[in-house]
PDB file as gemmi writes it, atoms N, CA and C in Angstrom:
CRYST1    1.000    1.000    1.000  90.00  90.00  90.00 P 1                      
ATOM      1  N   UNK A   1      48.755   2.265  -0.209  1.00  0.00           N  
ATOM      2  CA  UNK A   1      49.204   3.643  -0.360  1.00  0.00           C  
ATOM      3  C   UNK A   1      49.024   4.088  -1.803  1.00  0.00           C  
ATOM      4  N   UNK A   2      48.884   5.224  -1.824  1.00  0.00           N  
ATOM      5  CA  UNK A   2      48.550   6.041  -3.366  1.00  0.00           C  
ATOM      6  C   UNK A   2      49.457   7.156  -3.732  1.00  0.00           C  
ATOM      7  N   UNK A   3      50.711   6.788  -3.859  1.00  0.00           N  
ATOM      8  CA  UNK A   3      51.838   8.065  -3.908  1.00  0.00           C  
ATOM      9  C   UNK A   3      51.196   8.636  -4.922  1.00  0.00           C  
ATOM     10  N   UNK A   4      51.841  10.518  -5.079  1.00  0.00           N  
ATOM     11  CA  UNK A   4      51.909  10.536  -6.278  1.00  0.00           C  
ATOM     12  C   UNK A   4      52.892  11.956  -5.803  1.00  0.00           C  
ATOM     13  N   UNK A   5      54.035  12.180  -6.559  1.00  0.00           N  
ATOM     14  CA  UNK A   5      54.758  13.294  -6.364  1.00  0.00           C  
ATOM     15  C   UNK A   5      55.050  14.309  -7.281  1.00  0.00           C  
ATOM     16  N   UNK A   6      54.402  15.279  -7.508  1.00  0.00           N  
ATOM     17  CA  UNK A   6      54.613  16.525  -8.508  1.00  0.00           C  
ATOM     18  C   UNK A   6      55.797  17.085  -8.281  1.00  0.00           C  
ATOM     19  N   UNK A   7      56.449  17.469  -8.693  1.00  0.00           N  
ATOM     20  CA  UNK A   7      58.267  17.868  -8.806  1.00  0.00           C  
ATOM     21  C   UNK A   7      58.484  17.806 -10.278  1.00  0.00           C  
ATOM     22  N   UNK A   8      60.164  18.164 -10.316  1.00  0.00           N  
ATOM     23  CA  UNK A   8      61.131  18.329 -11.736  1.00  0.00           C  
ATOM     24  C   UNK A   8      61.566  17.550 -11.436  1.00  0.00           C  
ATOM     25  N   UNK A   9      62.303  16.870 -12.603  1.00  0.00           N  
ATOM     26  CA  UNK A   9      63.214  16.333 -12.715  1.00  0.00           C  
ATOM     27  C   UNK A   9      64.631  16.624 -12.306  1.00  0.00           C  
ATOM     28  N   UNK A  10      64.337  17.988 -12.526  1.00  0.00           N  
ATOM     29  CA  UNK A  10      66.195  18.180 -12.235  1.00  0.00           C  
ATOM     30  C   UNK A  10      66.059  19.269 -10.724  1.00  0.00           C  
ATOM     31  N   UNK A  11      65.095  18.423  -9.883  1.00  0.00           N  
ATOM     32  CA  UNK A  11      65.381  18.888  -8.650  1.00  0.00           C  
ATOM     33  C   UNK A  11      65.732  17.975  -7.739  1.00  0.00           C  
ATOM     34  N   UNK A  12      66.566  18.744  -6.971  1.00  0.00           N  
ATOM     35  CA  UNK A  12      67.112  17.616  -5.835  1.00  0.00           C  
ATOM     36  C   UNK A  12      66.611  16.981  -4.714  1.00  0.00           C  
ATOM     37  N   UNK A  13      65.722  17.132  -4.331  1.00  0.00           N  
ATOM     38  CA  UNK A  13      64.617  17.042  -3.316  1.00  0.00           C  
ATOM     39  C   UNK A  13      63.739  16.083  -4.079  1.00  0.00           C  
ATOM     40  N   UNK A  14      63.560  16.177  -5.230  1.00  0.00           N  
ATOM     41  CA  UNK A  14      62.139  15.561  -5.845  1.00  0.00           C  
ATOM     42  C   UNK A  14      63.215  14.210  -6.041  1.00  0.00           C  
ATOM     43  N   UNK A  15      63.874  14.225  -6.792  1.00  0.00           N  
ATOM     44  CA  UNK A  15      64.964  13.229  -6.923  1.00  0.00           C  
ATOM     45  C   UNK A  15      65.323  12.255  -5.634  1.00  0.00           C  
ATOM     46  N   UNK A  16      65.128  12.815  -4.302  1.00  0.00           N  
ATOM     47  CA  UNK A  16      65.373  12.012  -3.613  1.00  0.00           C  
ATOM     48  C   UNK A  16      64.268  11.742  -2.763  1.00  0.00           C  
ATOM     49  N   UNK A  17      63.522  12.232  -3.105  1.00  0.00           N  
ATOM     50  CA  UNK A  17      61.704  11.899  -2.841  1.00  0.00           C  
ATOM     51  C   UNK A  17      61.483  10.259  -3.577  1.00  0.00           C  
ATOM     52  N   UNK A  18      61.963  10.521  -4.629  1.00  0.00           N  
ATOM     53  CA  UNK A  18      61.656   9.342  -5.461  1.00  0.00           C  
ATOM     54  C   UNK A  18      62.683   8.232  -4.904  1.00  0.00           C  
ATOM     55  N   UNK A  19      63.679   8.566  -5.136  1.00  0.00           N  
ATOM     56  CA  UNK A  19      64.518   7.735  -4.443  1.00  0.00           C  
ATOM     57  C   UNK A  19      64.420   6.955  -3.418  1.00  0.00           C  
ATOM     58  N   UNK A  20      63.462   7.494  -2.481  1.00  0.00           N  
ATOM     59  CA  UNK A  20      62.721   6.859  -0.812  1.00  0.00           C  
ATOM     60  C   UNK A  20      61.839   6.061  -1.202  1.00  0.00           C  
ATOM     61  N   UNK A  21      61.064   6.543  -2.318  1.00  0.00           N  
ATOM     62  CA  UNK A  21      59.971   5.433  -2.396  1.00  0.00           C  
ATOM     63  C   UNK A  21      60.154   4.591  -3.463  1.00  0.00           C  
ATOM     64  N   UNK A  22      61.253   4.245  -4.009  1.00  0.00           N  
ATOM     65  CA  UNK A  22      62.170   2.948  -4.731  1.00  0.00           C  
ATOM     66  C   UNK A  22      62.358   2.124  -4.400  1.00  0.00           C  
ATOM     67  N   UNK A  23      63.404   2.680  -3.220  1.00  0.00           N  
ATOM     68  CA  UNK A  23      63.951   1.807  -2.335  1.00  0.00           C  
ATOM     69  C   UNK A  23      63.162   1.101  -1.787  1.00  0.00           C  
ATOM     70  N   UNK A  24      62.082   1.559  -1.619  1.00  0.00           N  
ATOM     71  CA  UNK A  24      61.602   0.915  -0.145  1.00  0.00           C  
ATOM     72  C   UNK A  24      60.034   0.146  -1.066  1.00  0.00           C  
ATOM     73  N   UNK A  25      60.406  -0.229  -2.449  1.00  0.00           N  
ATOM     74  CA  UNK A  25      59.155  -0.554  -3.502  1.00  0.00           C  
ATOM     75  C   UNK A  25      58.232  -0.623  -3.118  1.00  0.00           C  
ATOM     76  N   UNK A  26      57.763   1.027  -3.291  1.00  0.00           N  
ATOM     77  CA  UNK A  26      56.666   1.597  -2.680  1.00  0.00           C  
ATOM     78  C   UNK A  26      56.250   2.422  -4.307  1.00  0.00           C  
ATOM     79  N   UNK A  27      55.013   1.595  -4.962  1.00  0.00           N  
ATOM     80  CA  UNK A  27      54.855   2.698  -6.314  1.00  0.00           C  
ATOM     81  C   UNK A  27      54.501   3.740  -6.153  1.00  0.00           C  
ATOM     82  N   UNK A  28      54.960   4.958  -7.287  1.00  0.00           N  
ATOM     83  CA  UNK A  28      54.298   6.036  -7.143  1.00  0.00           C  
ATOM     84  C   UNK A  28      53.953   6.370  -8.421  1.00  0.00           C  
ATOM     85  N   UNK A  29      53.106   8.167  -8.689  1.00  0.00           N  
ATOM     86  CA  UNK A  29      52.976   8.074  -9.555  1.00  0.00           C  
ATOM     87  C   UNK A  29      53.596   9.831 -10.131  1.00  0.00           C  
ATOM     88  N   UNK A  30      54.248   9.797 -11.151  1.00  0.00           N  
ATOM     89  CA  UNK A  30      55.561  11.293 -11.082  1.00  0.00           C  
ATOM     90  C   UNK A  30      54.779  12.015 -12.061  1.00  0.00           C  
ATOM     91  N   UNK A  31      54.312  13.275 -11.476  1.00  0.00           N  
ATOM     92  CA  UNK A  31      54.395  13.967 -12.574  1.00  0.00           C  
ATOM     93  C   UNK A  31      55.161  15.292 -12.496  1.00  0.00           C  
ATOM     94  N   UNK A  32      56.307  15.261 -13.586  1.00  0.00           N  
ATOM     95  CA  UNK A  32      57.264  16.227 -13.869  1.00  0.00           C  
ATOM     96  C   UNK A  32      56.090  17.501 -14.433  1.00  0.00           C  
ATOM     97  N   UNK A  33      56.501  18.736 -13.557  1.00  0.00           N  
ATOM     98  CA  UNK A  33      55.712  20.269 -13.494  1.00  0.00           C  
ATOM     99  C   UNK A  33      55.915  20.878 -14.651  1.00  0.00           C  
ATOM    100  N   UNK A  34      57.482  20.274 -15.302  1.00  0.00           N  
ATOM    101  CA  UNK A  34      58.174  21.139 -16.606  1.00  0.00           C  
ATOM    102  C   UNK A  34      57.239  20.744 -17.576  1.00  0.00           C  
ATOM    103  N   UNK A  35      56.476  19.531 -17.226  1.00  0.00           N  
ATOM    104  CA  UNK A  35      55.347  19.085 -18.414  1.00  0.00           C  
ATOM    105  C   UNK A  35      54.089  19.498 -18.491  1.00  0.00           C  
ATOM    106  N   UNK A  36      53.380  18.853 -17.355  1.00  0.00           N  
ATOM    107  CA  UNK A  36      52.044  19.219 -16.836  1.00  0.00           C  
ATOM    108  C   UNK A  36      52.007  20.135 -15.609  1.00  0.00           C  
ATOM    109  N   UNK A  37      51.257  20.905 -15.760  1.00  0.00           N  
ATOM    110  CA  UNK A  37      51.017  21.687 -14.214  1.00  0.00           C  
ATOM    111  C   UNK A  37      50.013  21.302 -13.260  1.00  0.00           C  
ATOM    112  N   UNK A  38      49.635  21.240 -12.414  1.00  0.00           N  
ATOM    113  CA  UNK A  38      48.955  21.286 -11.272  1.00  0.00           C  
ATOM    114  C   UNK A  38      47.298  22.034 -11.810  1.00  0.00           C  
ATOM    115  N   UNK A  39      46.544  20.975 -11.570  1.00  0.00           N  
ATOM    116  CA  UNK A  39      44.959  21.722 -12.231  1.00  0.00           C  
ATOM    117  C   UNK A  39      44.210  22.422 -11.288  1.00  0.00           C  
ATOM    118  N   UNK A  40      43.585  23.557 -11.425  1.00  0.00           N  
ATOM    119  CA  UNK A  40      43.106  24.279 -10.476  1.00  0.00           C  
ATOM    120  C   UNK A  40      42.504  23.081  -9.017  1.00  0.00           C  
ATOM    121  N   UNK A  41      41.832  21.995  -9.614  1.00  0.00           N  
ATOM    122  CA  UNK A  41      40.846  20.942  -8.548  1.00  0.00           C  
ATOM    123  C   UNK A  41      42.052  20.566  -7.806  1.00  0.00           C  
ATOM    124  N   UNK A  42      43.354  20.255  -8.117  1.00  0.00           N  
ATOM    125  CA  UNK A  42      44.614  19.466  -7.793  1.00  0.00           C  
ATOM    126  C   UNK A  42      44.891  20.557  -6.069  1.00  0.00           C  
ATOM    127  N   UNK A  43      44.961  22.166  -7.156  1.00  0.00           N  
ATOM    128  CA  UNK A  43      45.516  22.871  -6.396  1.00  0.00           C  
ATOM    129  C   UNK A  43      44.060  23.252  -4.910  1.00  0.00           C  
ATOM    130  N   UNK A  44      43.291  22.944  -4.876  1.00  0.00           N  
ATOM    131  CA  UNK A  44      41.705  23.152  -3.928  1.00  0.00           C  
ATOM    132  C   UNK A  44      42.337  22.302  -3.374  1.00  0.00           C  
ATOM    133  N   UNK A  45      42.687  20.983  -3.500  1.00  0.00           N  
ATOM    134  CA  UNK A  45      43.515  19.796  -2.579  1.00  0.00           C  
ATOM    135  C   UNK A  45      44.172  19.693  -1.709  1.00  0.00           C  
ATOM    136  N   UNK A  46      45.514  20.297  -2.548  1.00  0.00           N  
ATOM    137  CA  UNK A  46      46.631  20.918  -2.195  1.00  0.00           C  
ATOM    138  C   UNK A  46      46.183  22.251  -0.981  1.00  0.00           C  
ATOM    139  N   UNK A  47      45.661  22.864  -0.936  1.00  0.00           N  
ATOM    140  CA  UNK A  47      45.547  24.248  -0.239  1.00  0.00           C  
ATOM    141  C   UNK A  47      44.590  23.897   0.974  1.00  0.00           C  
ATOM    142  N   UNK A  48      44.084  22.966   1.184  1.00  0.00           N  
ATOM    143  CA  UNK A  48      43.362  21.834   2.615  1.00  0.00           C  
ATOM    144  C   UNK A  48      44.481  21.664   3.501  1.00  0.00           C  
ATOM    145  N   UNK A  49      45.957  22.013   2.788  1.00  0.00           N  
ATOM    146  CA  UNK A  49      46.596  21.924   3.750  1.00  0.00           C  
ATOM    147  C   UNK A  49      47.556  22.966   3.653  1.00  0.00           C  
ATOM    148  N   UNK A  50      47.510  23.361   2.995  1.00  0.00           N  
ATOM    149  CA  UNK A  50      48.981  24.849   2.388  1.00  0.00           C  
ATOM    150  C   UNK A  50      48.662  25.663   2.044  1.00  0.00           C  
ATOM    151  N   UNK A  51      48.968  26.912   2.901  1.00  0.00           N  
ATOM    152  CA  UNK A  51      48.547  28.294   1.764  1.00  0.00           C  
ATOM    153  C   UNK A  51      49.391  28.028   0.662  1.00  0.00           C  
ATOM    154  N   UNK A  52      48.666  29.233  -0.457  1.00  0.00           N  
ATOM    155  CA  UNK A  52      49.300  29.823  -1.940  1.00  0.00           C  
ATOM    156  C   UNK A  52      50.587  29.736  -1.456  1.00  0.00           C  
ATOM    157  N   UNK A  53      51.003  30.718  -0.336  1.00  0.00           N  
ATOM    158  CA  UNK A  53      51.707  31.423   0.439  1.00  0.00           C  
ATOM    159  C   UNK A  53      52.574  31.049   0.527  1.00  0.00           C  
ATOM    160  N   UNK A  54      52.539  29.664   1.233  1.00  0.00           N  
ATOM    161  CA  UNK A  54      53.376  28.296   1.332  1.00  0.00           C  
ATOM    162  C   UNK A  54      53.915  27.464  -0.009  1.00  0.00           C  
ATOM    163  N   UNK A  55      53.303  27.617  -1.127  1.00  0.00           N  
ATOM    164  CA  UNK A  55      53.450  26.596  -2.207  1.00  0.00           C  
ATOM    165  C   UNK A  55      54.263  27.402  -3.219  1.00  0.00           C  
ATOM    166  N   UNK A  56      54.711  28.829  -2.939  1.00  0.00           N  
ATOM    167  CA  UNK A  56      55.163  29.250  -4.223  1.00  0.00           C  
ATOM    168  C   UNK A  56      57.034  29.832  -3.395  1.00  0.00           C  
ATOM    169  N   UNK A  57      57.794  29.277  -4.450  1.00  0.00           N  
ATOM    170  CA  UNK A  57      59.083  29.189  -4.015  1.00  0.00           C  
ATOM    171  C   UNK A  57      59.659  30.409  -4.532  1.00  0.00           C  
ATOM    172  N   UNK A  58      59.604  31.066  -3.300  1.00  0.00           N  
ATOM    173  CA  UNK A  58      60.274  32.812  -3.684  1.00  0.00           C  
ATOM    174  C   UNK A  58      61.931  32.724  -3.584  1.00  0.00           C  
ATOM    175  N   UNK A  59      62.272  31.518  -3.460  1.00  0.00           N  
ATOM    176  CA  UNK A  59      63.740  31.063  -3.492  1.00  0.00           C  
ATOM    177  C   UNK A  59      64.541  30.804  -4.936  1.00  0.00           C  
ATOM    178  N   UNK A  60      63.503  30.529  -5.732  1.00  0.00           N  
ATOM    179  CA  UNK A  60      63.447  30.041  -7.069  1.00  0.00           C  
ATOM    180  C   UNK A  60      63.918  30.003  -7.912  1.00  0.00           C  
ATOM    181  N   UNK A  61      64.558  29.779  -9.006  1.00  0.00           N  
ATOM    182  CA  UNK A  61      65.221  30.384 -10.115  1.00  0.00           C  
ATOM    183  C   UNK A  61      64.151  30.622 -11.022  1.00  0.00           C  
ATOM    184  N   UNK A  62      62.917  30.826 -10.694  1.00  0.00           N  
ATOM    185  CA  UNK A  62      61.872  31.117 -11.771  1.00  0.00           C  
ATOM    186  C   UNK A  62      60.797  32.030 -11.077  1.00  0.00           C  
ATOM    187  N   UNK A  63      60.933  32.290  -9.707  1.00  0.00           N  
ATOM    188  CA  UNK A  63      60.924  33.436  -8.934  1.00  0.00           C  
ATOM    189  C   UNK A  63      61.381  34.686  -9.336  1.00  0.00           C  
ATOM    190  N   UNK A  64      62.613  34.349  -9.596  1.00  0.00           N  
ATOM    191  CA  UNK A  64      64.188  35.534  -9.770  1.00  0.00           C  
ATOM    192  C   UNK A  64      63.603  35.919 -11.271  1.00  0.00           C  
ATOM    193  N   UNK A  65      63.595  34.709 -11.959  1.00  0.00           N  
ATOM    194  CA  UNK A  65      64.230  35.135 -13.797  1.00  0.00           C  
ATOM    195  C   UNK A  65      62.213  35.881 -14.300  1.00  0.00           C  
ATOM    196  N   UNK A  66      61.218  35.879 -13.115  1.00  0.00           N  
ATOM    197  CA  UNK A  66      60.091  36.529 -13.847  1.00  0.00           C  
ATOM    198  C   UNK A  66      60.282  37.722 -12.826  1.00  0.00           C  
ATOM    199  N   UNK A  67      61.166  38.108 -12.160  1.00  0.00           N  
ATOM    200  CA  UNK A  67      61.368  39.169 -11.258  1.00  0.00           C  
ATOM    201  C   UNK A  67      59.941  39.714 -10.590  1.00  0.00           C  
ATOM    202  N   UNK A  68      59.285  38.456  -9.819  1.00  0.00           N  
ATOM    203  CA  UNK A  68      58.166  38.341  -9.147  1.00  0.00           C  
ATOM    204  C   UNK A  68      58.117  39.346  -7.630  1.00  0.00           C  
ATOM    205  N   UNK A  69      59.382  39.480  -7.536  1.00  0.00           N  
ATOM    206  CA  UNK A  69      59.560  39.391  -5.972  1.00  0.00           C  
ATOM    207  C   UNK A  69      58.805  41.233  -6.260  1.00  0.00           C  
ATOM    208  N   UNK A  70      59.750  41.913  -7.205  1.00  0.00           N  
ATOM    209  CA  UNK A  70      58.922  43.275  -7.341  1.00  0.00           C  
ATOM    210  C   UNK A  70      57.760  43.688  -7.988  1.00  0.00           C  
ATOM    211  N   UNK A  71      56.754  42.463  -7.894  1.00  0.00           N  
ATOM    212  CA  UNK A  71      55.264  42.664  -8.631  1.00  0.00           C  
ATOM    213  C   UNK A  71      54.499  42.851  -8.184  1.00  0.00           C  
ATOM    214  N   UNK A  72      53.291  42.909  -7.939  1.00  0.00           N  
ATOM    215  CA  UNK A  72      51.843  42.444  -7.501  1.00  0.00           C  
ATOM    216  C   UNK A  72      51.137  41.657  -8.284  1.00  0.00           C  
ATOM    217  N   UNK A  73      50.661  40.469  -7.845  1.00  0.00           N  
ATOM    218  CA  UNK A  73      49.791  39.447  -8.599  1.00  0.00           C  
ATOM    219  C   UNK A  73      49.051  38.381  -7.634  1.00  0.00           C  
ATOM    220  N   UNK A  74      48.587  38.036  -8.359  1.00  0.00           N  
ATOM    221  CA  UNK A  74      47.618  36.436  -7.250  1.00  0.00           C  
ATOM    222  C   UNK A  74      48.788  35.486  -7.633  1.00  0.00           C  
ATOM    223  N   UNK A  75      49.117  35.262  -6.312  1.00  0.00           N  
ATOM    224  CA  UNK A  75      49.552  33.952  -6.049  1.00  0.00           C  
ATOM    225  C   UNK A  75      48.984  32.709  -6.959  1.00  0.00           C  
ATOM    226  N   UNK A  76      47.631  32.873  -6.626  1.00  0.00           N  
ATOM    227  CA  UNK A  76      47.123  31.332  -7.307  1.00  0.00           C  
ATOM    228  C   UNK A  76      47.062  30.941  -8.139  1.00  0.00           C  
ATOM    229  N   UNK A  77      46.532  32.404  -8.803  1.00  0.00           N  
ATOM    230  CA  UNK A  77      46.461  32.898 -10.374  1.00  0.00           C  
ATOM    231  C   UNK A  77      47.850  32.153 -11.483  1.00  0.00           C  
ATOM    232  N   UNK A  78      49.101  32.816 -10.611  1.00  0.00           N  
ATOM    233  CA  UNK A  78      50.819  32.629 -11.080  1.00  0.00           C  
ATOM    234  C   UNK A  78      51.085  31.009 -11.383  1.00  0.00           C  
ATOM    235  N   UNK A  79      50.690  30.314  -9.836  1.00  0.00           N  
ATOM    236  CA  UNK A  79      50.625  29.011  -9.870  1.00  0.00           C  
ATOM    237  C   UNK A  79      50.321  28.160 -10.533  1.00  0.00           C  
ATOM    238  N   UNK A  80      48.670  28.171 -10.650  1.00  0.00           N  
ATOM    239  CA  UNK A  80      48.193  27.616 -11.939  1.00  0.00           C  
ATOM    240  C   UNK A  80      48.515  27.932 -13.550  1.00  0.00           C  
ATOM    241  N   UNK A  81      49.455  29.588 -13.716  1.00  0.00           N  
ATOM    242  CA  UNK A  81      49.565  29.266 -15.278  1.00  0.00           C  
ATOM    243  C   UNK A  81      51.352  28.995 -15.432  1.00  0.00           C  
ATOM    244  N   UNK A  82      52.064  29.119 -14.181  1.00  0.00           N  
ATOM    245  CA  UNK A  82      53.381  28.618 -14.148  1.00  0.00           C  
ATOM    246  C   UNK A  82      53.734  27.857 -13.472  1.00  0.00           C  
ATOM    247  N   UNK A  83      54.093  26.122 -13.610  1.00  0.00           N  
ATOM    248  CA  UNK A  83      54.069  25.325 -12.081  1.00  0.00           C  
ATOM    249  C   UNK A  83      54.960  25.414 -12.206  1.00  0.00           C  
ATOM    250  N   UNK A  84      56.487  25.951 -12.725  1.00  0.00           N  
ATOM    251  CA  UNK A  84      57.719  25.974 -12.264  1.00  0.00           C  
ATOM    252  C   UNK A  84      57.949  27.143 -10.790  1.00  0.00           C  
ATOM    253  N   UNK A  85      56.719  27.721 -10.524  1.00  0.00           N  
ATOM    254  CA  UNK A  85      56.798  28.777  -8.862  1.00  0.00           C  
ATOM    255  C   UNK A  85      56.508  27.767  -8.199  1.00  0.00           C  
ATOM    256  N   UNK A  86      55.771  26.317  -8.096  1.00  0.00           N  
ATOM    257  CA  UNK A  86      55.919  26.060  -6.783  1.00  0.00           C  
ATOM    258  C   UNK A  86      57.511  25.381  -6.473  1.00  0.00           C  
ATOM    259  N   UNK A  87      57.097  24.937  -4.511  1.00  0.00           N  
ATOM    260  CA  UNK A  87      57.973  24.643  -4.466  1.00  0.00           C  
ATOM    261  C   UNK A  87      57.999  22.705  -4.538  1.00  0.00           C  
ATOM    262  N   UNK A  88      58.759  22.315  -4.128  1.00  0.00           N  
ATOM    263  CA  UNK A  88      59.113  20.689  -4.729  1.00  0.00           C  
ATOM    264  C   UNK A  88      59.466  20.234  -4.041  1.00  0.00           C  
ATOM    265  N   UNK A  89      59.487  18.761  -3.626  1.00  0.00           N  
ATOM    266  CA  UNK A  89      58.397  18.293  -4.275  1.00  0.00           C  
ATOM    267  C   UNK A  89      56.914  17.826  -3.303  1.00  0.00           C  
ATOM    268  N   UNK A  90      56.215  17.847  -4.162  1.00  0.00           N  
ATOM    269  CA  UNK A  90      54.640  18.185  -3.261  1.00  0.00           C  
ATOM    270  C   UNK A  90      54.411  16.305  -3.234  1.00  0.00           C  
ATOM    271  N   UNK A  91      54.199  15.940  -1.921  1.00  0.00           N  
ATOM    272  CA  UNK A  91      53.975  14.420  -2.164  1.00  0.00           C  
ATOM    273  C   UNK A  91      52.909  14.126  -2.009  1.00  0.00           C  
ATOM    274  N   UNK A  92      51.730  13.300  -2.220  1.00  0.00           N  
ATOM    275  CA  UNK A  92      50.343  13.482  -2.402  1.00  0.00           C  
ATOM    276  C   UNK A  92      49.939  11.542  -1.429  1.00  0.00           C  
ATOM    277  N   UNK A  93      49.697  11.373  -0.562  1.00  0.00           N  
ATOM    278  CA  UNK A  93      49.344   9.957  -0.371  1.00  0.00           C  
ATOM    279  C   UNK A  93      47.663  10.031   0.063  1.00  0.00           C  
ATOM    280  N   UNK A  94      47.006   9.773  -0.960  1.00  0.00           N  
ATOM    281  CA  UNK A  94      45.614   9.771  -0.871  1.00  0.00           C  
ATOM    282  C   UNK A  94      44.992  11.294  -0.744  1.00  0.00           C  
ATOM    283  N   UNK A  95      44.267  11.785   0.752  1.00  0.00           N  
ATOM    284  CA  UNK A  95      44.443  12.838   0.739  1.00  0.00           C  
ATOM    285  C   UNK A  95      45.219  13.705   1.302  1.00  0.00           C  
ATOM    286  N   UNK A  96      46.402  12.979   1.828  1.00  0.00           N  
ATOM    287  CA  UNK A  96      46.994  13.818   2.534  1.00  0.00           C  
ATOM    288  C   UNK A  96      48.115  14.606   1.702  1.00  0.00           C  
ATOM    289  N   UNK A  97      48.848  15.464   2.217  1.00  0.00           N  
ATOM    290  CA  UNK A  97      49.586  16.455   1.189  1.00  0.00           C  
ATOM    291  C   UNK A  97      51.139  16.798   1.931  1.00  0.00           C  
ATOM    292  N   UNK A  98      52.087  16.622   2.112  1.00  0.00           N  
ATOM    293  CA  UNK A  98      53.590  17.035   2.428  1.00  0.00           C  
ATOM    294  C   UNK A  98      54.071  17.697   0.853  1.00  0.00           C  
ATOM    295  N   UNK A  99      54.605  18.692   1.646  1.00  0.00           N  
ATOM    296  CA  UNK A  99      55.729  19.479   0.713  1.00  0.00           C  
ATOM    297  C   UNK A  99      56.862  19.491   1.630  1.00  0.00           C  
ATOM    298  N   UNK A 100      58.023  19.286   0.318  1.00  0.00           N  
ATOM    299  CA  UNK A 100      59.336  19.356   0.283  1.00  0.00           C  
ATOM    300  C   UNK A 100      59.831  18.065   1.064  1.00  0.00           C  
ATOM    301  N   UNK A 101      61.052  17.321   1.441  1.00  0.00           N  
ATOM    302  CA  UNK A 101      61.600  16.149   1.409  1.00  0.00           C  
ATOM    303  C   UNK A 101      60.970  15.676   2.909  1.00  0.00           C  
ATOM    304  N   UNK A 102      60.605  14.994   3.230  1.00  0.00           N  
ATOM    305  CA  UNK A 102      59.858  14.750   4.821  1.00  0.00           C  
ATOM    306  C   UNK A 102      59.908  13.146   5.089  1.00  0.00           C  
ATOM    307  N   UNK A 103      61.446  12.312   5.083  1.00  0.00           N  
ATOM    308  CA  UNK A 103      61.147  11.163   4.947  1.00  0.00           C  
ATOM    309  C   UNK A 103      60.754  10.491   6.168  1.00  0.00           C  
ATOM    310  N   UNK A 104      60.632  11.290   7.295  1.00  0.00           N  
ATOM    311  CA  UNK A 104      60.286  10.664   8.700  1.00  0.00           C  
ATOM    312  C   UNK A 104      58.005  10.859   8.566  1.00  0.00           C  
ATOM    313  N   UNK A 105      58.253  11.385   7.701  1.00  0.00           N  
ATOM    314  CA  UNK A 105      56.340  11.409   7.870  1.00  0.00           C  
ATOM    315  C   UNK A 105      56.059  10.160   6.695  1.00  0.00           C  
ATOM    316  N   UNK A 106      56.921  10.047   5.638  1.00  0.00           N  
ATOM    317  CA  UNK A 106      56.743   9.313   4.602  1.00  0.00           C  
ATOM    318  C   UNK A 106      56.775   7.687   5.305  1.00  0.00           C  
ATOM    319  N   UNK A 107      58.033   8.014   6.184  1.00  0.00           N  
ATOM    320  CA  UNK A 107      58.326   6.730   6.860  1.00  0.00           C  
ATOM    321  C   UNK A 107      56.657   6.360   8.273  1.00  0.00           C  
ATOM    322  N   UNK A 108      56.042   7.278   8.681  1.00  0.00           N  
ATOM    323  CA  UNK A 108      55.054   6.895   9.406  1.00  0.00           C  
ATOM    324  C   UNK A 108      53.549   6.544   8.350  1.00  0.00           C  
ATOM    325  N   UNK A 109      54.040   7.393   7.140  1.00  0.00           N  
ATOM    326  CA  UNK A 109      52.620   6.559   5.959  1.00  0.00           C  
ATOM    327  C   UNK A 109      52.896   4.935   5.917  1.00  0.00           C  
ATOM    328  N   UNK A 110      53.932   4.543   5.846  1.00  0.00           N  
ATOM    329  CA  UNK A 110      54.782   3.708   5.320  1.00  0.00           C  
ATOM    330  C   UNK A 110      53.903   2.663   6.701  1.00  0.00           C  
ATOM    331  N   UNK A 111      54.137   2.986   7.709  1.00  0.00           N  
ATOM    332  CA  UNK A 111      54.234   2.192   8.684  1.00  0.00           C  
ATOM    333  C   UNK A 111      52.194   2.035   9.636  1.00  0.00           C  
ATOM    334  N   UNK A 112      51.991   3.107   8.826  1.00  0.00           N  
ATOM    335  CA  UNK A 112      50.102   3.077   8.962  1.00  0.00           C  
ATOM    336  C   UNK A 112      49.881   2.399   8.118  1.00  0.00           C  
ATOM    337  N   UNK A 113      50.361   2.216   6.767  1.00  0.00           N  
ATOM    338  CA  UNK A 113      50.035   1.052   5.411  1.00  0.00           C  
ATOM    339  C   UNK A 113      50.002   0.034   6.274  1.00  0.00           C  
ATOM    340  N   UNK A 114      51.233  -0.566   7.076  1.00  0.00           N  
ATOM    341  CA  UNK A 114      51.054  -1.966   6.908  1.00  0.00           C  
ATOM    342  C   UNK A 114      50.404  -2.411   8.445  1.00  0.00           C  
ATOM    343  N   UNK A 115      49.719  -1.613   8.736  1.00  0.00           N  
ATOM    344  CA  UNK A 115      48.562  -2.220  10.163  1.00  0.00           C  
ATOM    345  C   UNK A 115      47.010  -2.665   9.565  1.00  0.00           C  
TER     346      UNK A 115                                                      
END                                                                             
């Protein structure tokens, strides 16, 4: 398996994303969004399985505080120069792609690894 989970740190979901694949010493590889963002090639990846549409968290506290909801803009455009809009955490196993906490699909990667 080839984790790799883009998220914050101080999210709760990503936090217990990681937490699943600890436990169960399964490596991964973290990259916190507050640091690095998501590279346009990352996001072509990502979107094989998710719209823009899907990836940007209109729930947000960074939704709210750029007062997006009353704008017009590209989605993709936003994404790539702010990764604090998506949403979290995006889990990456090779090519496949889950967003947000999904430990019953994590648990069937888990269980295709070891056949």
């Amino acid at each position: 398996m080839n984790i790799q989970i883009f998220g914050r740190k101080d999210c709760q979901d990503t936090r217990k994303a990681e937490r699943f694949f600890k436990e169960r010493n399964i490596n991964y590889h973290f990259r916190d969004l507050k640091i690095k963002g998501i590279s346009p090639g990352e996001l072509e990846n990502i979107k094989r399985y998710f719209s823009v549409e899907e990836l940007i968290d209109t729930e947000g506290k960074q939704y709210r505080k750029r007062n997006l909801k009353y704008m017009k803009f590209d989605i993709e455009e936003e994404l790539l120069n702010d990764a604090l809009l998506f949403k979290t955490p995006i889990i990456r196993n090779g090519k496949e792609v889950i967003l947000g906490y999904q430990p019953e699909i994590w648990n069937k990667w888990i269980e295709n690894d070891k056949e």
